[in-house]
Structures are given as structure tokens and as C-alpha cells.
Residue, then its C-alpha position, 0 to 999 in steps of 0.5 A: x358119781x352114782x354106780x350101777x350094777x348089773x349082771x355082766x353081759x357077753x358084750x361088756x365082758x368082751x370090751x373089758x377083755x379085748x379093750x381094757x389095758x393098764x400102763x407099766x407093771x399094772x398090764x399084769x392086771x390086762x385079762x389078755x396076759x393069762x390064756x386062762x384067766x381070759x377064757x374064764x372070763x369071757x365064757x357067760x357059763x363060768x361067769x353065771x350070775x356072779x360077775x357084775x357090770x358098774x356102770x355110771x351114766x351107763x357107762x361102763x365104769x368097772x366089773x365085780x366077781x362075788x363068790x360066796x364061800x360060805x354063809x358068812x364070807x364073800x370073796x370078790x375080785x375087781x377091775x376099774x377101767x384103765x383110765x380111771x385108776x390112780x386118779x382118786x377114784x378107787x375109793x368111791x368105786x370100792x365103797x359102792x361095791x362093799x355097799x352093794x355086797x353088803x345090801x345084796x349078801x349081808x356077809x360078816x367078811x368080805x375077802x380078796x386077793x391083790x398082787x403083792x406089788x401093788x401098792x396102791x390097791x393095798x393101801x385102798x383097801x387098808x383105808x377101807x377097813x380091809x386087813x392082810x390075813x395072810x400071803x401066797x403064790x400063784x401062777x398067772x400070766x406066764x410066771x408065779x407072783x407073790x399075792x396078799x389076801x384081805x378081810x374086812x369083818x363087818x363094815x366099819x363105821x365112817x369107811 
């Protein structure tokens, strides 16, 4: 499959918000589960230039948010859409965003942040070179949750 990215548009952030819902313990990731986190989202000012539409047979497959937290890091937050997750898809789809990170920002470190719970992100983004480098808790969706934040340090070879 061969991803595109593109800025995200007003429509396509609406679609993800609105029609966008995960299965069990995974609807902590629905943007309709956190007031904030879904006007964030859905307002094009706050998004700017940094959220990124994936698309595949112009279909929209997935989004990206980078921020650049200094010269050298780039921190990133992601979405697939529901249907496509915990299917084995996770991978390729990572790897065309740390690939598109990496020809578009050139960073030495790329970090983010997963909900504790979720194993199965983790274990992706172990096998794709990301490391924990610490823990922390933060209020969303109604509660406070344990998340883990990740680093990758320089792509490493045969991810």
C-alpha cells in the first residue's frame, strides 16, 4: 500500500472527529471522548500546518500531528482508522510516517506519547525502534491516565 500525506483538511478533520470510533478499551482514543481534545482538533487555526492527512487510493487512511520541539526532536501523535487497526497494518503505516518525518524534518529524535494500556501500540513502536524513556499522567476523557512517552534516536536500520 503506498501512503500519501497531505495537510489535513477541515472535511477530513470532521470525518475523523465525528465518524471515527474504536472497539472496547480502544474508544479512549475516539476524539468525541474529551470536549478539548476534539475542538482542538477540529479548529484549522490550532491544527495550522502540522496535522497531516494519509491517505491511500485517496482514501483516507489515517492522520499525523508533528511538532518540532527543537532543532533536533519532532514529536508526533497519530490515528488509523478504526477498521484498519489490529489487522497488521500498524506497521507499514508507522513506517511511512517515520519515513515521511524523516525526508521532510531530518530530525535526530522522534518522540511520542501512548496510553499506558495500550499494548499493542507499544509493542509496535518497540519493534520500530522506539524506546520508553519515561512515564506520566494526564487528564483526558473525563479521568487522569497512565501514559508512556517513546524516543527513536536516528532511524535504525532494517526497521
Amino acid at each position: 500500500m503506498t501512503y500519501h500525506f497531505s495537510i489535513l483538511t477541515q472535511s477530513q478533520a470532521e470525518t475523523i472527529a465525528y465518524t471515527w470510533h474504536y472497539d472496547g478499551a480502544y474508544a479512549f482514543y475516539d476524539l468525541e471522548a474529551d470536549a478539548d481534545d476534539l475542538a482542538e482538533f477540529l479548529d484549522a487555526n490550532q491544527r495550522g500546518q502540522s496535522v497531516f492527512a494519509i491517505t491511500s487510493d485517496s482514501e483516507l487512511i489515517g492522520f499525523v500531528s508533528i511538532s518540532q520541539t527543537d532543532a533536533l526532536t519532532v514529536d508526533i501523535g497519530l490515528g488509523m482508522r478504526p477498521d484498519l487497526t489490529g489487522n497488521g497494518n500498524g506497521r507499514a503505516f508507522l513506517i511511512s510516517i517515520l519515513d515521511f518525518i524523516e525526508t521532510t524534518y531530518a530530525p535526530r529524535r522522534i518522540t511520542l506519547a501512548v496510553a499506558a494500556f495500550n499494548e499493542r501500540a507499544l509493542r509496535l513502536y518497540e519493534a520500530c525502534g522506539f524506546r520508553q524513556s519515561g512515564a506520566f499522567q494526564q487528564p483526558t476523557n473525563g479521568s487522569v491516565y497512565d501514559f508512556v512517552r517513546m524516543e527513536r534516536k536516528e532511524s535504525p536500520q532494517n526497521v
